[in-house]
C-alpha angles and dihedrals in degrees: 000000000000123000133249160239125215119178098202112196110217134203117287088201117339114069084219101056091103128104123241089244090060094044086059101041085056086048105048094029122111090233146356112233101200135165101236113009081213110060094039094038077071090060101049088052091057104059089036091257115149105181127136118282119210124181119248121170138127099277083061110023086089093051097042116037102087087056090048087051093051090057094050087048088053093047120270128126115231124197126213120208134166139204090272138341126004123353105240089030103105087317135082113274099094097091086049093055097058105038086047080050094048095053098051095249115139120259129194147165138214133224111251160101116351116153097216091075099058100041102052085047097055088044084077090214113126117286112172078098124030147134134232116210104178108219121339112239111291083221121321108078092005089131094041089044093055090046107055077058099066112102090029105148104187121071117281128225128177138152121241139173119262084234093055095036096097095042086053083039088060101039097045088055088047089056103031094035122250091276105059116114121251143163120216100197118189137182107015123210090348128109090275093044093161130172114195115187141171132087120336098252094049078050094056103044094049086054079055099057103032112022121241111249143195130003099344127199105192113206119194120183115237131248117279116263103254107219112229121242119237122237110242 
């Protein structure tokens, strides 16, 4: 039998937003690829798990991930978890994948926790179309970044620090205009779970005045759909 890959979403908060499914595959599983022992370690003590921890981040995924491949080939499964939410998104996880692709070994992923859905839910901004854009250039390309963004038309979600959200907050209204609707959402399934919603401006100065604080998904509402005139 061959080995496998299991990409295991994780709380982003609450220690008991995980499925059943994902409770048994860290359990079963030969090891548990995860970005700080630490930090996970703390979630497998908390739903009774004792399985073998390695590290896997992006200072390592380069070095390691032939010799990850080779146990897989020779028939472990191997678990990837992150931090919080689903492995590839934002987080490492994506080299893995297609190595582990591109050697036949069976990849796949499981259902969870992943902070851009409900936030762009609870924003209350229209989500049967959307992208998601990660996080904007910390420096390099972040006009050119806003920009290309300018006549976007679905609903917009992205990640951002607490320390760069008023900066996003400024630049998106230079580009979008002040009025243009956003959510700053923070904290996510924790104790200080907040959605603040309302224009971009109104956004900006109440980070002014009270500082944005915590893991922060910042949801911006997308340009109106201009109708096009008829020719007479």
């Amino acid at each position: 039998m061959g080995g496998k890959l299991t990409l295991v979403p994780t709380p982003i908060g609450n220690l008991d937003d995980i499925t059943l499914r994902a409770l048994k595959v860290l359990t079963d599983c030969n090891t548990i690829l995860c970005e700080d022992t630490r930090h996970s370690g703390k979630l497998l003590q908390h739903h009774g798990i004792s399985n073998k921890l390695q590290p896997f981040h992006q200072h390592n995924e380069h070095k390691i991930t032939r010799s990850l491949i080779q146990k897989m080939e020779s028939g472990e499964h191997l678990a990837l978890i992150t931090d919080a939410g689903t492995p590839g998104i934002s987080d490492p996880g994506y080299l893995l994948v297609r190595a582990s692709i591109e050697a036949n070994i069976q990849v796949e992923c499981l259902p969870g926790a992943t902070a851009l859905v409900p936030a762009i839910v609870g924003s209350g901004f229209a989500c049967e179309k959307f992208v998601y854009l990660g996080f904007p250039p910390q420096k390099k390309g972040r006009q050119t970044f806003w920009l290309s963004l300018a006549e976007e038309q679905r609903t917009m979600v992205m990640y951002e620090s607490p320390h760069r959200i008023l900066k996003a907050l400024k630049e998106a209204s230079e580009v979008f205009g002040p009025d243009r609707r956003a959510c700053v959402v923070r904290e996510l399934t924790k104790m200080f779970e907040t959605y603040h919603r309302g224009t971009l401006s109104e956004l900006l100065l109440e980070g002014e005045a009270n500082k944005y604080k915590g893991e922060i998904v910042l949801v911006i509402e997308g340009a109106e759909i201009k109708s096009l005139k008829t020719k007479k």
